[in-house]
VOBA-1610 file (N, C-alpha, C; in pm, whole numbers, padded with zeros to 5 digits, always signed):
BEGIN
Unk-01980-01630-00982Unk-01917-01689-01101Unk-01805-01783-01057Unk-01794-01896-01108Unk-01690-01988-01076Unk-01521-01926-01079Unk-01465-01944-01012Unk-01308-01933-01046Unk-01245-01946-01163Unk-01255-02069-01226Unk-01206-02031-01399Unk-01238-02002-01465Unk-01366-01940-01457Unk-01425-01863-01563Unk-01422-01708-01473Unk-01404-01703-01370Unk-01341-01529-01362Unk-01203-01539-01398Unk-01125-01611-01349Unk-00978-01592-01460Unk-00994-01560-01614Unk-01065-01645-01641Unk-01030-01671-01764Unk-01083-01483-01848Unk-01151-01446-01705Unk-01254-01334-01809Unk-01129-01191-01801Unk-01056-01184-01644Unk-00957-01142-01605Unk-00838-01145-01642Unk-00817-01227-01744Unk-00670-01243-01830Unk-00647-01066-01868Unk-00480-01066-01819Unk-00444-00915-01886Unk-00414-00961-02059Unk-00513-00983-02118Unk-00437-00977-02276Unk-00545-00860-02366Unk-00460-00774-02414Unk-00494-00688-02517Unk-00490-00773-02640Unk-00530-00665-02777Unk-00533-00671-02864Unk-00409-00639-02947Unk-00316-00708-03055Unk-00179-00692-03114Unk-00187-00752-03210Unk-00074-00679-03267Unk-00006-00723-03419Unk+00086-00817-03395Unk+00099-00878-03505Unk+00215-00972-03558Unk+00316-00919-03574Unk+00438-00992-03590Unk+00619-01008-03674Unk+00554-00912-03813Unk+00452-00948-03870Unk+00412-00965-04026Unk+00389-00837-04046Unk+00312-00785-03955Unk+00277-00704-03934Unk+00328-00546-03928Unk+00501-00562-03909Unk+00569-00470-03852Unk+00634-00451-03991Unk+00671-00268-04017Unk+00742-00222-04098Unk+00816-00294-04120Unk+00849-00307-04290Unk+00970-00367-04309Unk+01117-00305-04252Unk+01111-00186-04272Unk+01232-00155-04185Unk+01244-00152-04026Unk+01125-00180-03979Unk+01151-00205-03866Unk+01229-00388-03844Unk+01167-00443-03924Unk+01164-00581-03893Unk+01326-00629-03953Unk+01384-00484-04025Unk+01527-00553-04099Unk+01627-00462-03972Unk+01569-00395-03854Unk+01621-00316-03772Unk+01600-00424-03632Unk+01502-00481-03645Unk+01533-00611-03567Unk+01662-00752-03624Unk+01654-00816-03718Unk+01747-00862-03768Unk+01887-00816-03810Unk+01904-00645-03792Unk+02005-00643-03781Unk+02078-00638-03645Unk+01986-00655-03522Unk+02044-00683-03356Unk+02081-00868-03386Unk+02038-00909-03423Unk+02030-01060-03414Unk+02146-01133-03513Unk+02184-01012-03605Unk+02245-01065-03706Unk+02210-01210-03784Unk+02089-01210-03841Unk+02006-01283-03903Unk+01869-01320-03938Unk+01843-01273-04045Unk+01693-01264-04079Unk+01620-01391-04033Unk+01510-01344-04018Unk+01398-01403-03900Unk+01292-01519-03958Unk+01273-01623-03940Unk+01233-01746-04041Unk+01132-01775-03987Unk+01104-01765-03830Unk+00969-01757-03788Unk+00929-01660-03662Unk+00784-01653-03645Unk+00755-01570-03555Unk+00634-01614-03457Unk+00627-01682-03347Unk+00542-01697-03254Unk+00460-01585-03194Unk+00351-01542-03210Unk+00273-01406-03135Unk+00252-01466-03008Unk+00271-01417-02910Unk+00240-01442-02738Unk+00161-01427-02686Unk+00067-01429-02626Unk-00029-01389-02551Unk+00025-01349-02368Unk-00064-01259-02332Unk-00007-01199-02231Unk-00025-00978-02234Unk-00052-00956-02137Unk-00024-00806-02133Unk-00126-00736-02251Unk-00099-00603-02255Unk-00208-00502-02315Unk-00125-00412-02374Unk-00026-00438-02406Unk+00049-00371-02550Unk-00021-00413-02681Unk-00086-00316-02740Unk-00117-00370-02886Unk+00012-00390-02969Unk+00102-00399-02994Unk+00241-00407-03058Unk+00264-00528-03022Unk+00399-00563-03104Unk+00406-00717-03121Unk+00450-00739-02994Unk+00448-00905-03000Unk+00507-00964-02854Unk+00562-01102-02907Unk+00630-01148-02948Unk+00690-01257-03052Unk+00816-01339-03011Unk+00800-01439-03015Unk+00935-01557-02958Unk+00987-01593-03147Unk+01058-01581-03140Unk+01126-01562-03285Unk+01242-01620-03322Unk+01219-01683-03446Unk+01352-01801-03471Unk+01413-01728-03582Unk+01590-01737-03547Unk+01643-01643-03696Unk+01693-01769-03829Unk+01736-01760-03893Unk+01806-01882-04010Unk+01917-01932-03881Unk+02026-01840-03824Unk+02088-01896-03775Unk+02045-01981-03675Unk+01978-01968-03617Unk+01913-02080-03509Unk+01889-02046-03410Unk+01924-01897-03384Unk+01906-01825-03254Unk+01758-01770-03251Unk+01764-01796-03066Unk+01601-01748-03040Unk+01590-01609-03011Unk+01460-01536-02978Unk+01486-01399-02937Unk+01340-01381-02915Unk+01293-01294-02783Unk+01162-01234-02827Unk+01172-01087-02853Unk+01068-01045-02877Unk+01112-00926-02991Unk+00966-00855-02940Unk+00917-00735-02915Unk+00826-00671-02916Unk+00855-00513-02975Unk+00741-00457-03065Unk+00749-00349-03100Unk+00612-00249-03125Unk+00631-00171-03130Unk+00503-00032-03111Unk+00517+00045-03170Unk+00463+00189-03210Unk+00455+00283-03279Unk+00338+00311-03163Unk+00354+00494-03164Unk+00231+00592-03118Unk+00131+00570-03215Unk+00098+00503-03347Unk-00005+00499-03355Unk-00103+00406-03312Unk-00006+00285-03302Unk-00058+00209-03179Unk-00160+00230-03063Unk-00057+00291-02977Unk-00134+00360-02851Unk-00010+00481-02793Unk-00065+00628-02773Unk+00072+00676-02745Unk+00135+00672-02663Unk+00106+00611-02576Unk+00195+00610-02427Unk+00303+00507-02400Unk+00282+00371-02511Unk+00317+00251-02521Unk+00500+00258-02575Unk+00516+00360-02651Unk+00685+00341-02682Unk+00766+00383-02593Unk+00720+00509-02500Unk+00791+00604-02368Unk+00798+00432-02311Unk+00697+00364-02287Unk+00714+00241-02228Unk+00776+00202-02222Unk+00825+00097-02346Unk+00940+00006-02430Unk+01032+00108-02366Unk+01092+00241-02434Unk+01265+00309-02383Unk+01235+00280-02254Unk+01153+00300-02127Unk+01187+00278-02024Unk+01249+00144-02004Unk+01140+00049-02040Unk+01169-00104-02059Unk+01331-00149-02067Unk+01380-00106-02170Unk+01470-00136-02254Unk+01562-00040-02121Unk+01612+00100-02104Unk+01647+00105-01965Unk+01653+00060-01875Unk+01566-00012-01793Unk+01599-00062-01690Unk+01628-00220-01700Unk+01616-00323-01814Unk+01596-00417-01828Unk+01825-00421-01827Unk+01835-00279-01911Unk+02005-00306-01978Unk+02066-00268-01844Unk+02042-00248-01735Unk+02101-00225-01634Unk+02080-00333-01507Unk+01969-00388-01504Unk+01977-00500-01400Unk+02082-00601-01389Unk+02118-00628-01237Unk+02231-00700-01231Unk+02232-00827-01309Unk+02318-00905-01323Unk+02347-01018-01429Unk+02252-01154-01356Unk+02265-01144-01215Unk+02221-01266-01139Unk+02085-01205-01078Unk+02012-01142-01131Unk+01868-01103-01162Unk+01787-01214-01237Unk+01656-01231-01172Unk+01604-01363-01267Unk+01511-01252-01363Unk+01603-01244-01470Unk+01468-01161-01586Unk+01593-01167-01712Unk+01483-01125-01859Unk+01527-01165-01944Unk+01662-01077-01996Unk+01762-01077-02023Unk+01904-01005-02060Unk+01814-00950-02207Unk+01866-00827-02239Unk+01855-00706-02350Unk+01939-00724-02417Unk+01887-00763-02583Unk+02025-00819-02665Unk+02057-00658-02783Unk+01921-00584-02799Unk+01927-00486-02869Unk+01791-00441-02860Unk+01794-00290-02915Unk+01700-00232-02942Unk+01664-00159-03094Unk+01599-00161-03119Unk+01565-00024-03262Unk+01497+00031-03222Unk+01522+00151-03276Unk+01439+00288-03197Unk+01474+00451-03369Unk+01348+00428-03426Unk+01347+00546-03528Unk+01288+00609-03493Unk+01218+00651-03361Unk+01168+00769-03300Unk+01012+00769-03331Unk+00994+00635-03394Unk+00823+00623-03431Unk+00826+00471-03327Unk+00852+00358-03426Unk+00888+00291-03383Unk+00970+00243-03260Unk+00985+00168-03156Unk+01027+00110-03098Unk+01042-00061-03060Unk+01139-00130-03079Unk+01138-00272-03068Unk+01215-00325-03001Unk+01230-00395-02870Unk+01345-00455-02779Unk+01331-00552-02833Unk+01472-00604-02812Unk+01490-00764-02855Unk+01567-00791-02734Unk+01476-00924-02672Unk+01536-00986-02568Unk+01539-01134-02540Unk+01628-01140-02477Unk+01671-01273-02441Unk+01524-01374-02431Unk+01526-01458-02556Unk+01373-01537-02527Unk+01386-01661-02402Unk+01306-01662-02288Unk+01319-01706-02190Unk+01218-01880-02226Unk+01316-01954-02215Unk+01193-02109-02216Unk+01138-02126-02109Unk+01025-02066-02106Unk+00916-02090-01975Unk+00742-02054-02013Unk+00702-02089-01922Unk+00556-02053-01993Unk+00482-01925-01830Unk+00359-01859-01864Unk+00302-01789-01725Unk+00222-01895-01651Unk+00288-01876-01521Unk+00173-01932-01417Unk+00050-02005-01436Unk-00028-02088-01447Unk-00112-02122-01414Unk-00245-02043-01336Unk-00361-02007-01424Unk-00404-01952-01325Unk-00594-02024-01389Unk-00676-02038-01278Unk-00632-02014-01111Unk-00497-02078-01053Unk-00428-02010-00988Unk-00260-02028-00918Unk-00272-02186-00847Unk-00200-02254-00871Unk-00148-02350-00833Unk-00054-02323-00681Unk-00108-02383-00608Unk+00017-02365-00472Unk+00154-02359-00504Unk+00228-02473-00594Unk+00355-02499-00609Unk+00400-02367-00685Unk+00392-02317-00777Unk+00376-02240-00836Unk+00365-02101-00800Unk+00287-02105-00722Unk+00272-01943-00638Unk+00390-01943-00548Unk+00465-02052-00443Unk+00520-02076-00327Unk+00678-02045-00460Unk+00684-02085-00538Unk+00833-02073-00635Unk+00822-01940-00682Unk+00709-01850-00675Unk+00702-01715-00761Unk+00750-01613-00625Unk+00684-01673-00504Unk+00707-01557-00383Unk+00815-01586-00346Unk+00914-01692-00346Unk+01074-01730-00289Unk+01136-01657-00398Unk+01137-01633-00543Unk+01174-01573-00633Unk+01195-01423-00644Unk+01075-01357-00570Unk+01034-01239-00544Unk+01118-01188-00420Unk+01119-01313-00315Unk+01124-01228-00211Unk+01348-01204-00244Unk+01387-01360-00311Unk+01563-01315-00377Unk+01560-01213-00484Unk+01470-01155-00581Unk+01457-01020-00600Unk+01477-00917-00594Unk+01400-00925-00434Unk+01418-00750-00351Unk+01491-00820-00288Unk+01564-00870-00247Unk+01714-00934-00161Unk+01829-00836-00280Unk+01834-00867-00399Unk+01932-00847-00489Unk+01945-00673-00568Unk+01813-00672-00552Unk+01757-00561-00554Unk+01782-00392-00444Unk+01855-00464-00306Unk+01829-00382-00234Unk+02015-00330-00204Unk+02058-00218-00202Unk+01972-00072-00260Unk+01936-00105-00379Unk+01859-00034-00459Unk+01840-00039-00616Unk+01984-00023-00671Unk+01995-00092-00837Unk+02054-00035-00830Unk+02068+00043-00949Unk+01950+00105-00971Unk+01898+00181-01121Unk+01847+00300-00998Unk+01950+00432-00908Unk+01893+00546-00829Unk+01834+00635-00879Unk+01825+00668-01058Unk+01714+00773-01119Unk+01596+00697-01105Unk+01538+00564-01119Unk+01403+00558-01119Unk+01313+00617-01030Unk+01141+00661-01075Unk+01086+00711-00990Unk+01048+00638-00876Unk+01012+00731-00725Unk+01020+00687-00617Unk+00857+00634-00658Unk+00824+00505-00578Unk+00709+00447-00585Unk+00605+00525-00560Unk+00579+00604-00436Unk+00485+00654-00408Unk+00475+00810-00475Unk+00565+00821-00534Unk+00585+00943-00622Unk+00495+00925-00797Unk+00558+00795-00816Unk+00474+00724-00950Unk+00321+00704-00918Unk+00273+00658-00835Unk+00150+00607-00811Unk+00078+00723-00679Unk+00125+00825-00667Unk+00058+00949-00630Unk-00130+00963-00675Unk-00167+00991-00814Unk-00259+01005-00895Unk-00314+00860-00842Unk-00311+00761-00891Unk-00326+00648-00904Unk-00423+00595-00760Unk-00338+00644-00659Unk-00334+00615-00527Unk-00497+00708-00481Unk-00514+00814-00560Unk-00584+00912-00505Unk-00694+00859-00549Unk-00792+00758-00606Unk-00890+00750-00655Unk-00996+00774-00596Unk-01019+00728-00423Unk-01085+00757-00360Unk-01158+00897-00398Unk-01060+00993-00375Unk-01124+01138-00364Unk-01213+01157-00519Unk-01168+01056-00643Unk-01186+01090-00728Unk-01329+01056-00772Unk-01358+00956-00666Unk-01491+00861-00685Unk-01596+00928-00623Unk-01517+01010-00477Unk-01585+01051-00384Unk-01666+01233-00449Unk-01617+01259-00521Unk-01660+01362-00642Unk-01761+01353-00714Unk-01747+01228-00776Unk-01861+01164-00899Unk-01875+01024-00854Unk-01958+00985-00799Unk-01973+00834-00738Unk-02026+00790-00898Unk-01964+00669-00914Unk-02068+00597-01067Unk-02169+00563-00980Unk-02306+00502-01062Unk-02411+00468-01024Unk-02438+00270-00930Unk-02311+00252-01011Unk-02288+00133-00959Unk-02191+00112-00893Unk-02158+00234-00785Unk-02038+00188-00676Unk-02101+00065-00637Unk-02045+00000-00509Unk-02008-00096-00442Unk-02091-00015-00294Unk-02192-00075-00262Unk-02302-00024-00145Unk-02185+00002-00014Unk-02138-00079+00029Unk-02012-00082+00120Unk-01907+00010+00132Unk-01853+00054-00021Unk-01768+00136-00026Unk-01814+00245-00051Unk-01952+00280-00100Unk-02014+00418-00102Unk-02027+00505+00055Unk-02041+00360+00151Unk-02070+00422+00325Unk-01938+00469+00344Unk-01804+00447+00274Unk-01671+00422+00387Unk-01581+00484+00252Unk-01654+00589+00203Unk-01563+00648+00103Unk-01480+00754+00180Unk-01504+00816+00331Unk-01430+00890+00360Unk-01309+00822+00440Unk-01303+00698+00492Unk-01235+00592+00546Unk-01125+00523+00425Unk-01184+00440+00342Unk-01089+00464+00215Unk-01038+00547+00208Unk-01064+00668+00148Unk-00981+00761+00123Unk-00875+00770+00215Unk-00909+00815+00346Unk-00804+00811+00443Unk-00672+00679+00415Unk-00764+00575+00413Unk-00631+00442+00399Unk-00531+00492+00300Unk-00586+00523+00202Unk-00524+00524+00053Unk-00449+00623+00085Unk-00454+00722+00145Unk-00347+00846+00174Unk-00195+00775+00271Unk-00237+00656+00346Unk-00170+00623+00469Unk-00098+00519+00372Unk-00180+00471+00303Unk-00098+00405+00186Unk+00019+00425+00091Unk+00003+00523+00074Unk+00104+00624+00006Unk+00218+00639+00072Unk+00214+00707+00214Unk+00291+00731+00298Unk+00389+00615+00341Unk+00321+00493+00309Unk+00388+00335+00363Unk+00475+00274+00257Unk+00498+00362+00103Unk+00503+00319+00001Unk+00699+00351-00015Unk+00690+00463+00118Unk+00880+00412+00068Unk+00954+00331+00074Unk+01116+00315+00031Unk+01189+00237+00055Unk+01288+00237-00069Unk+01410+00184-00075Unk+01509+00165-00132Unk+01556+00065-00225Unk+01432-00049-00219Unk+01444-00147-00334Unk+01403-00091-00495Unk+01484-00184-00593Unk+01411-00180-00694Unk+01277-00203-00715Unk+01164-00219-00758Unk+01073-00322-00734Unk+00990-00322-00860Unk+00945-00400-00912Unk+00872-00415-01087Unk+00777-00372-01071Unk+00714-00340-00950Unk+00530-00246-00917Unk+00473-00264-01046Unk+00424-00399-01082Unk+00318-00442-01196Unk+00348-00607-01227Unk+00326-00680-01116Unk+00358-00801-01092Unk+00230-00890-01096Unk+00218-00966-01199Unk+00071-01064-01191Unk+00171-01161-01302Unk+00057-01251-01279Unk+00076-01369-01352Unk+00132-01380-01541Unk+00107-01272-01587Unk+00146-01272-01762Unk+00310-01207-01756Unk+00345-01136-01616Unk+00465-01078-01588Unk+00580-01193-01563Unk+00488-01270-01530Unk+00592-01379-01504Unk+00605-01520-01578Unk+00734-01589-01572Unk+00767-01742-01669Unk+00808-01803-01591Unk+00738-01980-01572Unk+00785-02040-01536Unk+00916-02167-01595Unk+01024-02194-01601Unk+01078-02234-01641Unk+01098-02390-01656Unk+01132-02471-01718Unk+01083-02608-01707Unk+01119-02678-01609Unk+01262-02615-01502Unk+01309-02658-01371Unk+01235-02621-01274Unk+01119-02526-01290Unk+01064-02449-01190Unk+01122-02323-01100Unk+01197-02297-01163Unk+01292-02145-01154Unk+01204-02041-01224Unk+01178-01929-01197Unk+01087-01798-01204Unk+01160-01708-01247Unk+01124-01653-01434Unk+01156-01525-01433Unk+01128-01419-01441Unk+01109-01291-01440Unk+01026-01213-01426Unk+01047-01101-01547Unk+00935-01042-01593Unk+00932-01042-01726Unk+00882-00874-01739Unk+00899-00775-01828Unk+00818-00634-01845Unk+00859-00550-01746Unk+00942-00476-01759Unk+01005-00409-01657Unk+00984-00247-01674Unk+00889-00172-01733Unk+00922-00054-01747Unk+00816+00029-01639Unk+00786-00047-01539Unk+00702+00025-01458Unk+00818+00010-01291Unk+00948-00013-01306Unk+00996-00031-01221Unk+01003+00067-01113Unk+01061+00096-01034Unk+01012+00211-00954Unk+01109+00197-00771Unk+01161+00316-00691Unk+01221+00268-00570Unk+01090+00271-00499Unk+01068+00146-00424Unk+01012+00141-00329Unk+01024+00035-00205Unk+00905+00007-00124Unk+00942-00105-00032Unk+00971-00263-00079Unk+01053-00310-00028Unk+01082-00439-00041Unk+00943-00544-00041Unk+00826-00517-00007Unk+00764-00612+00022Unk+00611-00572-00089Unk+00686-00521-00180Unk+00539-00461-00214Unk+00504-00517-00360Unk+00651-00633-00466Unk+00560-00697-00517Unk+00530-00841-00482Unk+00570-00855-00334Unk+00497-00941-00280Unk+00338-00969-00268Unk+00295-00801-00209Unk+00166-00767-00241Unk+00060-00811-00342Unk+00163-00739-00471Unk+00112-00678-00567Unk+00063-00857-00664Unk+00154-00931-00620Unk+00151-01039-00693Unk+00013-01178-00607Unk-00014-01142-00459Unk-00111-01190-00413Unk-00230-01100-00434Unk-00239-00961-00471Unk-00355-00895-00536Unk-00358-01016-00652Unk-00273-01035-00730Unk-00343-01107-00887Unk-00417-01287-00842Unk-00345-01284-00726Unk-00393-01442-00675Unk-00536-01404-00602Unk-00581-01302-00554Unk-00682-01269-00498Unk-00833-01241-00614Unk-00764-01219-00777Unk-00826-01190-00851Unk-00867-01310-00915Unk-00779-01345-00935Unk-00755-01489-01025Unk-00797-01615-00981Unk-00792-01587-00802Unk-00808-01788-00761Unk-00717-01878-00756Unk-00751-01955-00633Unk-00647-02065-00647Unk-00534-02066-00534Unk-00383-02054-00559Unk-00263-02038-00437Unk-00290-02067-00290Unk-00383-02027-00217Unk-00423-02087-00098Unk-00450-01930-00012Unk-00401-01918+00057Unk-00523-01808+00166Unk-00402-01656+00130Unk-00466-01580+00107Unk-00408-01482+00107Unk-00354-01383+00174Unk-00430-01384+00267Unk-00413-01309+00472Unk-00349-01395+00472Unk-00272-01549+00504Unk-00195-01577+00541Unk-00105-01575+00474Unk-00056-01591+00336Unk+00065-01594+00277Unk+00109-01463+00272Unk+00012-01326+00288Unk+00082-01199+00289Unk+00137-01174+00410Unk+00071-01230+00557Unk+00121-01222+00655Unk+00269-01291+00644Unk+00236-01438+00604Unk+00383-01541+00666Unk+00527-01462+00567Unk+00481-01365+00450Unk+00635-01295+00375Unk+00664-01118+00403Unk+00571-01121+00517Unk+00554-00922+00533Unk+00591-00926+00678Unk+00604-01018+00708Unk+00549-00978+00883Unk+00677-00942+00921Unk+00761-00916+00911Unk+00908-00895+00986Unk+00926-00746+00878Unk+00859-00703+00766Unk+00905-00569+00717Unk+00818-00436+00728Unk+00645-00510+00754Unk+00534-00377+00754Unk+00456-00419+00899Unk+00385-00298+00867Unk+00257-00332+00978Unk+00148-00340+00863Unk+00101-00491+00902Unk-00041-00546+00832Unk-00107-00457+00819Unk-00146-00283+00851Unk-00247-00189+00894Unk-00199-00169+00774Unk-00053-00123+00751Unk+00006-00074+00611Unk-00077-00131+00475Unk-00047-00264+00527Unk-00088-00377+00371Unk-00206-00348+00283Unk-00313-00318+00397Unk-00459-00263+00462Unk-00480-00142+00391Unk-00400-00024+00412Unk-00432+00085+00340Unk-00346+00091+00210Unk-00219+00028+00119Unk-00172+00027+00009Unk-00349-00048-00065Unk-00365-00170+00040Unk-00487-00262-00072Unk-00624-00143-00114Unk-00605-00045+00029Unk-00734+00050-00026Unk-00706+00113-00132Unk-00556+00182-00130Unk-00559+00261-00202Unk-00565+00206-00378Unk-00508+00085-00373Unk-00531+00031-00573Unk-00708-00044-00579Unk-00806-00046-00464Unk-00877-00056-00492Unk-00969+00057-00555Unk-00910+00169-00462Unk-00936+00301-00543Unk-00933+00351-00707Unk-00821+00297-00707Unk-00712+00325-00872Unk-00834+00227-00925Unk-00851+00096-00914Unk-00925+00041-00986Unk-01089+00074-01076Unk-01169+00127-00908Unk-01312+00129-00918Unk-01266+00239-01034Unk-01200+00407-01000Unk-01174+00483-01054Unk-01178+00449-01218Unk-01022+00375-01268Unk-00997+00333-01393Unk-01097+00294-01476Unk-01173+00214-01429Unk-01249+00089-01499Unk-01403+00169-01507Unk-01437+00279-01514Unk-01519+00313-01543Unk-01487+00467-01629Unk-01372+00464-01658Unk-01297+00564-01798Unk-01317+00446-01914Unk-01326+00549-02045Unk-01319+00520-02172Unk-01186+00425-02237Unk-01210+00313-02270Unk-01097+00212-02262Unk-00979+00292-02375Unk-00831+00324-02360Unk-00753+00400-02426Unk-00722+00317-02539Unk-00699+00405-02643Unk-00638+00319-02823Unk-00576+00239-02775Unk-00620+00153-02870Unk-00573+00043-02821Unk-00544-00076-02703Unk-00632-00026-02634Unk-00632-00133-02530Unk-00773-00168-02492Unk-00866-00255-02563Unk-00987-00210-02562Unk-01039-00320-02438Unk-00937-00412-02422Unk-01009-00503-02266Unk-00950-00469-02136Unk-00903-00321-02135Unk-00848-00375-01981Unk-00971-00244-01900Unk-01015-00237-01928Unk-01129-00182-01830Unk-01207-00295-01786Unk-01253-00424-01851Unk-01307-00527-01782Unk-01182-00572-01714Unk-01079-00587-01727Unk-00960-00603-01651Unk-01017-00535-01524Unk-01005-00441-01488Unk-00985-00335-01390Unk-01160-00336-01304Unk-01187-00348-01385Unk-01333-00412-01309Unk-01303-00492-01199Unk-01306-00643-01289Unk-01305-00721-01194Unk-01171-00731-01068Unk-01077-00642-01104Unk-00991-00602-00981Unk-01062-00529-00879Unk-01145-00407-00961Unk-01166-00335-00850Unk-01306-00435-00736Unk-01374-00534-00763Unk-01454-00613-00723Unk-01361-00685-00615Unk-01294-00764-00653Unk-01217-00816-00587Unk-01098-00782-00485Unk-01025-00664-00509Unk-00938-00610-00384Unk-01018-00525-00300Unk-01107-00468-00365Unk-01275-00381-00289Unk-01303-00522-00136Unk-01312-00627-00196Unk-01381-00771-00109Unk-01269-00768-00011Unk-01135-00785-00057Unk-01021-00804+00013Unk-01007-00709+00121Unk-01003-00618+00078Unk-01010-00498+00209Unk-01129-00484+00282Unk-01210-00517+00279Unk-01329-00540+00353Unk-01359-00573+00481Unk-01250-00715+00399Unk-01255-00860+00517Unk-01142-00808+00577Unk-01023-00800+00530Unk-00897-00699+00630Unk-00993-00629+00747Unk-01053-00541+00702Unk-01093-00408+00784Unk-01200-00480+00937Unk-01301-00593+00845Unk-01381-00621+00945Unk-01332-00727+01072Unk-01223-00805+00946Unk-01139-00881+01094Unk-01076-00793+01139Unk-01003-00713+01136Unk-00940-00645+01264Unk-01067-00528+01341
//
């Protein structure tokens, strides 16, 4: 299949509601953070929150984006947002991500209102210029980032434990349509994905859920980085990774063994890179053949075509070395 038409099929966008859409008291619990009722509402595209996602103009003239949820939504999605809204109100000031102007929170509902950022996502398939301004961005990040300085968040490899384990999980119940390659080297995977885990500490903050809808480009070409409730302590170099996995999915940016080499090579051993990539190829094949959860009814083709593609990636890792 061509490159922009696997992007295009690979877009993380769920299904969501509107501004219009949202309780009235939720929506007068947003305008009362803003101090001014709300005259218009832009819906966004991007991400797999069914709940709003909205760039929003008030009478007074002020901008804001605004997202909100309810468990009936999807239930896992508001624990989200409070995390969100946590770690977003604590990042340092000279952090490139959006400032937290308020929240509403009636214990059904949840809605952050944040700083609306003028930028648009990446380009994808990735543009060189573009990718080269997202990884200099990333890498002053975990520069600013390091120690964390949010010390309750969970430790990375502590969060992505389960996640990490898919191997064993596949290696249980193979679907019918594994991957011929990875059906021979399911006990080898597995192994990576364990060594993976083990490679996963460290002391940075790090957004561990970094792709292209996570991020805005700004009209100077300054990068901000966007959705923060999957934050997590781990290694400095890992949403370096995580953000050439989405260039590996998506197309485009230029060689990927080399740009992970030319921003890792002074913090891991490439063997490392090697078994973290086994182990979310794991998480993937795993995911994407579960029952798509309320409300999120496209990201199992999401997770598909990941698991196709970092499956390929580790392959070629394994057979060149």
């Amino acid at each position: 299949m061509p490159v922009g038409k696997l992007a295009a099929m690979v877009a993380a966008a769920g299904v969501r509601i509107g501004w219009a859409d949202l309780p009235e008291p939720v929506r007068a619990g947003v305008e009362a953070v803003l101090a001014a009722p709300v005259v218009t509402a832009v819906s966004q595209r991007g991400g797999f929150s069914p709940g709003t996602a909205d760039r929003v103009r008030t009478a007074a003239g002020d901008r804001a984006f605004v997202k909100a949820v309810s468990p009936a939504l999807n239930a896992h999605t508001p624990a989200l947002h409070r995390q969100e809204a946590r770690v977003t109100a604590a990042l340092p000031p000279d952090v490139p991500a959006p400032r937290l102007l308020g929240v509403y929170d009636d214990g059904e509902w949840v809605a952050l209102v944040l700083e609306d950022v003028a930028g648009r996502h990446p380009r994808t398939p990735w543009l060189p210029a573009e990718l080269t301004a997202v990884l200099a961005a990333l890498e002053i990040l975990a520069e600013r980032l390091t120690p964390t300085p949010l010390p309750d968040v969970p430790a990375t490899a502590a969060m992505l434990t389960a996640e990490l384990h898919g191997w064993q999980r596949v290696a249980e119940d193979p679907p019918p349509d594994l991957d011929p390659w990875a059906r021979s080297h399911l006990d080898q995977l597995s192994e990576l994905a364990g060594r993976g885990l083990q490679a996963l500490g460290g002391a940075t903050l790090v957004h561990t859920d970094i792709r292209a809808d996570n991020l805005l480009v700004r009209p100077d070409g300054s990068v901000v980085v966007v959705d923060w409730p999957w934050a997590s302590r781990g290694p400095a170099w890992l949403d370096i990774l995580l953000v050439l996995v989405n260039v590996c999915v998506c197309g485009g940016g230029g060689d990927v063994d080399a740009l992970l080499a030319a921003h890792t090579a002074a913090e891991v051993d490439p063997s490392d890179l090697t078994a973290v990539l086994a182990g979310l190829a794991g998480y993937y094949v795993d995911a994407a053949r579960q029952p798509a959860p309320v409300g999120l009814p496209t990201v199992r083709a999401f997770q598909q075509a990941h698991a196709r593609a970092v499956l390929a990636w580790v392959r070629r890792r394994l057979t060149a070395r």
